[in-house]
C-alpha positions, 0 to 999 in steps of 0.5 A, spaced: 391 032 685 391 040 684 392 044 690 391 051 691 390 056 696 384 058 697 379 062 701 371 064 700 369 065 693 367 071 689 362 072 685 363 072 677 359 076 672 358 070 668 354 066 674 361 062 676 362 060 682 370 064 683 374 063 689 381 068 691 387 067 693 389 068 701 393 074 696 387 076 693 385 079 700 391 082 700 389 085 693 393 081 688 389 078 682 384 072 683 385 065 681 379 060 678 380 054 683 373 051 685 370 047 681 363 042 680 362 037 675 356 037 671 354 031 672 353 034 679 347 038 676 342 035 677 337 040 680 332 043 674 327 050 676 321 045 678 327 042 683 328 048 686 322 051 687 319 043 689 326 043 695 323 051 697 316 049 697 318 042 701 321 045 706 316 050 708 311 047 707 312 041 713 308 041 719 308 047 721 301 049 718 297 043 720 301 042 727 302 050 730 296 054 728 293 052 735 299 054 739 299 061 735 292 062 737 293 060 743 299 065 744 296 071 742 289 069 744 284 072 738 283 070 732 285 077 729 292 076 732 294 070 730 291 072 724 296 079 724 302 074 727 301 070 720 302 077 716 308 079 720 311 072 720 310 072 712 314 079 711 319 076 715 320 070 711 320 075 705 324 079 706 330 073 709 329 071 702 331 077 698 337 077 704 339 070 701 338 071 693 342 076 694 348 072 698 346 066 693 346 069 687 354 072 689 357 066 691 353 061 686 355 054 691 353 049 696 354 051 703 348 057 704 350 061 710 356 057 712 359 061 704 356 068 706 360 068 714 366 067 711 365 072 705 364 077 710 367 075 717 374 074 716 377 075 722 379 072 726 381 067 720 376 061 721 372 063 726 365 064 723 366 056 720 368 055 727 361 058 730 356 055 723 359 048 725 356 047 731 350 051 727 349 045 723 352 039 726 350 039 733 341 040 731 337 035 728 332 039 724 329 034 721 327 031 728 321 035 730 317 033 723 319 026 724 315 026 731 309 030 727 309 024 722 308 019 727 303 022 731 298 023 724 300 015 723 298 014 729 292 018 730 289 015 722 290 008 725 286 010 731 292 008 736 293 012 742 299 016 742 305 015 747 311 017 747 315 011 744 311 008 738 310 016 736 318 016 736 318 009 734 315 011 728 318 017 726 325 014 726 322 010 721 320 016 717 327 019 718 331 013 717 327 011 710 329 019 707 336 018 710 337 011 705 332 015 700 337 021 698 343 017 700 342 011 695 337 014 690 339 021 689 334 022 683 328 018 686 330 021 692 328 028 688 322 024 684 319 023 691 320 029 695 316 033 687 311 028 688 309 029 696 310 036 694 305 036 689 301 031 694 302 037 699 299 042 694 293 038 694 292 038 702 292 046 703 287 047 697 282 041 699 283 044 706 282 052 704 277 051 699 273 046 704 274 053 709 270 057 704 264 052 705 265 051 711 264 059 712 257 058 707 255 053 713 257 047 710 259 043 716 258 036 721 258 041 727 255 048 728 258 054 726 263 056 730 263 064 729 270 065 730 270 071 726 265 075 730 268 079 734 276 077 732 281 080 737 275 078 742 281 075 748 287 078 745 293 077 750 298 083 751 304 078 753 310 079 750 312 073 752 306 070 748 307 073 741 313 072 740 312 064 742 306 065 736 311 068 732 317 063 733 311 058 731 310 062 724 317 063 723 318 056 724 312 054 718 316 059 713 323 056 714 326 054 708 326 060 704 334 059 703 333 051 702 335 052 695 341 056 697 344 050 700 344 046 693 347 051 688 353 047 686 348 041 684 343 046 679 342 047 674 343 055 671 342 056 678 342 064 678 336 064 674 334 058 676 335 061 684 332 068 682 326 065 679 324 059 684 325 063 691 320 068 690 314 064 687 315 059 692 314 064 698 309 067 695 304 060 693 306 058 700 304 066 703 297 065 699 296 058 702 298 059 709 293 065 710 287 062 707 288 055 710 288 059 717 281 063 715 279 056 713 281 052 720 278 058 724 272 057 719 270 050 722 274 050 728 271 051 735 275 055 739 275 051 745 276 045 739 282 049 736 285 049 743 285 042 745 286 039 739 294 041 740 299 039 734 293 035 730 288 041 728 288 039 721 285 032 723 280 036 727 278 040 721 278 033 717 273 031 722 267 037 723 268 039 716 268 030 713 266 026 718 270 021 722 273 016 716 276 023 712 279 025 718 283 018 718 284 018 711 287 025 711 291 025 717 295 020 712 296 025 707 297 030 713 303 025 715 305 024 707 306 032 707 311 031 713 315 026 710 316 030 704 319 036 709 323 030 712 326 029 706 327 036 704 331 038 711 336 032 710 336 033 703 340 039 705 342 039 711 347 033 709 350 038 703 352 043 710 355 037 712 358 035 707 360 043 704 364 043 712 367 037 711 370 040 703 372 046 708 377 042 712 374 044 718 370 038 720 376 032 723 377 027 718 374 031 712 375 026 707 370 021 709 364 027 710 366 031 704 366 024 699 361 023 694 361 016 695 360 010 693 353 012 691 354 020 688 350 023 693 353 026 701 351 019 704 356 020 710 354 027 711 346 025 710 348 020 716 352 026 720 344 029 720 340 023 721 344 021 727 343 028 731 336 027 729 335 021 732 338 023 738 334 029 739 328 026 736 328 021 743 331 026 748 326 031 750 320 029 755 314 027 753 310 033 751 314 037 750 318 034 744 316 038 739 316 045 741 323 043 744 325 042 738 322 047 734 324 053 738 331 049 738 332 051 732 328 057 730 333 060 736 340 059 733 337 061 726 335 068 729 343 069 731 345 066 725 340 071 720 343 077 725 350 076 722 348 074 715 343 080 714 348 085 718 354 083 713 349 084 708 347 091 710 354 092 711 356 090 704 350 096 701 352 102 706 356 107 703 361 108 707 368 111 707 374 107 703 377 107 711 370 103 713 369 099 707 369 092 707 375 089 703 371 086 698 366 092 697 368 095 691 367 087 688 360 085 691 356 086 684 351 079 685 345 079 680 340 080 684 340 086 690 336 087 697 334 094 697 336 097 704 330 098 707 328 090 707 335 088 710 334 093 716 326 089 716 330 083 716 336 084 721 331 087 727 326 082 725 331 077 727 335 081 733 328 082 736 326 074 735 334 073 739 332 077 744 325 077 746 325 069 748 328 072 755 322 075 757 318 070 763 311 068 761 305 072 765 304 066 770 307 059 770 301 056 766 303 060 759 310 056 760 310 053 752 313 047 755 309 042 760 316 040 764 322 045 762 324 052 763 320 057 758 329 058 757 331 052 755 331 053 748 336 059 748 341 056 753 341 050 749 342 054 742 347 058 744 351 053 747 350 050 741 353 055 737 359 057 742 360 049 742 363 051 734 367 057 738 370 052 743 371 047 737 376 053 733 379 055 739 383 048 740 382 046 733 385 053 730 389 056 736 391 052 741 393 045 738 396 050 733 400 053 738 402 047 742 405 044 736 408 049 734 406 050 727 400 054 723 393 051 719 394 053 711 388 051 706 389 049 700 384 046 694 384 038 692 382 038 686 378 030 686 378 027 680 371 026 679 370 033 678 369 037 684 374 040 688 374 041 696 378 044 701 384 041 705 388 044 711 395 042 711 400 043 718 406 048 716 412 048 722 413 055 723 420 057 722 425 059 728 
């Protein structure tokens, strides 16, 4: 096996992936070491625009726009807050274009902290790999599976068979991706096209309803529409998590370039469609809910809103039926979220940061990040069971959504760094060779970089009354005091991996790359003795 040191990759013109030397930094010439096989590549556009669209579209639609409503109070705010929400996420996908199509491979955020934050050394890896391995992203959807199953099976919902059942919906995305990686893409294609369909029966059921076409009586939601708006702070930026929620997965792609296929232009073409489809559907299929939804309806029906629209715009049997697909569309996000979340498992392990970095980094036996898909599906699991009955979902996705906001603050302040024109004496070391193929403008990384200091700041804010607590048994903070101990968990993990068992022994970590003979290459660190 090749070894070479190693150290963030830059972009190369051509499209390449290119990483430096510890030297370059110092201003030396650059060397071409991290590599891909090109039976890696097997993520075409269809594919990544599907990993994007999958992504977003879990839930998130059919699960929250009952609490946004009920946490901004009129039908004209949760309207807006869906507007703000999609502005947000457009501008973090031209963010993450811009990074993705720099540094062209798997890793997403975890390449672009390390490309800009280099001191201390490791540092950002320590704190993005608490990110990444201590948050079961694919929890919260999982539970929203078993829910749909249960209530199309007309099964009262308790707290075990909903889990019961969606820690079969994860395990089975978890064998999926990590047996059958083609059919694993296949499948998630399929209920992605199957998602598609929802949102447009569903929106265009909404035009009728809005003709009086409907089981119930009209519900006039429109009239007087910012009838009731609350002026808590605290209950918009609730509603406003719940939006960011529905649109993550912006930079799903980003987390795959190695495995596809031109990724540049496939990356520059796949973002923007995908955000701007799933924008349009996400704001007609609320006008269409509001269309034939009562407004105390839409309160009490909690995460199954769109089985309540099934119902008053079908009648029961659809309801049931639909809930099916409702729960199908939830699968597919499953998918997704494991799909790349094993690969930032598997992308820590190549750098060597994660211990026994071999086992995580592997490909094998079945040319797929199995061992770093069971890293995620066991985190999942864990948090899937964990929170009270309840407050499960919303635990989960504010869990999330927290870290997320503190992660993009860093992300975009780099970026915005990267494009300011500042004296040589205050530039970035690598400025001058920051040339992607694709640039945010100014304005929108701004949008991007306070959108997201404001989503880390405003969760602190206590709700008007004890009853507007998001949560039935938890302190409305929970979520952020978890979150960030979460992240400084990644720090307390450099301090002893990096520093003091370092220290201790008397010698320093060096990272070289281990060219694989399958192709790939990965990240390795070596204990040198410090000389006397």
């Amino acid at each position: 096996m090749k070894h070479t040191t190693e150290s963030p990759p830059l972009y190369s013109p051509s499209g390449a992936s290119k990483d430096v030397t510890e030297s370059h930094l110092e201003g030396d010439a650059p060397s071409d070491v991290y590599t891909t096989s090109e039976s890696r590549k097997q993520i075409g556009l269809t594919s990544a625009i599907f990993l994007i669209f999958n992504r977003m579209v879990g839930t998130g639609i059919f699960a929250t726009p009952s609490s946004i409503f009920a946490s901004s109070g009129s039908v004209g705010l949760a309207l807006f807050i869906w507007v703000i929400g999609m502005l947000i996420a457009a501008s973090g996908m031209m963010v993450y274009l811009e990074w993705g199509t720099g540094l062209p491979r798997n890793g997403g955020e975890k390449n672009y902290l390390e490309f800009f934050y280099r001191r201390p050394k490791f540092l950002a890896t320590g704190f993005y790999t608490g990110y990444v391995v201590l948050l079961g992203w694919a929890g919260s959807n999982s539970v929203i599976f078993g829910e749909y199953i249960l209530n199309a099976a007309q099964v009262e919902v308790g707290r075990w068979n909903q889990r019961g059942v969606g820690l079969a919906c994860i395990t089975a995305a978890f064998l999926i991706h990590g047996l059958a990686l083609k059919w694993g893409l296949r499948l998630q294609n399929a209920l992605g096209v199957i998602k598609l369909i929802i949102l447009l029966i569903i929106i265009f059921s909404g035009f009728a309803a809005l003709g009086g076409h409907l089981k119930i009586d009209k519900p006039h939601n429109f009239d007087d529409a910012f009838k009731g708006t609350t002026g808590s702070a605290y209950g918009i930026v609730t509603a406003l998590y719940n939006v960011i929620w529905s649109y993550i997965g912006y930079s799903n792609a980003n987390y795959a370039m190695s495995e596809m296929r031109n990724p540049v232009r496939n990356l520059k073409i796949a973002a923007p469609l995908a955000i701007l489809i799933v924008g349009i559907l996400y704001m007609l299929a609320n006008i269409a809910y509001f269309a034939a939804v009562p407004r105390e309806e839409i309160l009490s029906s909690g995460r199954i809103l769109a089985a309540s629209f099934f119902r008053n715009v079908f009648g029961p049997k659809a309801e049931r039926a639909l809930s099916v697909f409702v729960a199908l569309s939830a699968f597919g996000n499953v998918l997704s979220v494991i799909f790349s979340q094993g690969r930032l498992v598997q992308e820590l392990g190549r750098e060597g940061i994660l211990p026994f970095s071999r086992i995580w980094a592997s490909n094998k036996p079945f040319n797929a990040p199995f061992m770093g898909l069971f890293e995620h599906w066991l985190v999942s699991v864990i948090i899937m069971l964990a929170p009270p009955p309840g407050d499960a979902y919303n635990f989960i996705l504010n869990l999330i959504s927290y870290p997320l906001s503190i992660v993009n603050i860093f992300v975009s302040f780099g970026l915005l760094y990267l494009h300011l024109p500042l004296p040589a004496r205050f530039r970035h070391s690598q400025a001058d060779n920051w040339r992607p193929p694709v640039r945010a403008t100014f304005p929108v990384i701004v949008f991007f970089f306070l959108s997201n200091i404001y989503l880390a700041v405003a969760p602190y804010v206590p709700p008007p009354t004890p009853a507007d607590n998001q949560y039935k048994s938890l302190p409305y903070y929970l979520h952020c005091v978890v979150g960030l101990g979460i992240l400084a968990a990644g720090g307390v993990y450099w301090v002893i991996w990096a520093k003091l068992l370092p220290w201790i022994g008397k010698y320093e970590l060096q990272r070289a790359v281990v060219q694989e003979a399958d192709g790939w290459s990965r990240n390795a660190f070596t204990k040198v003795r410090k000389t006397q």
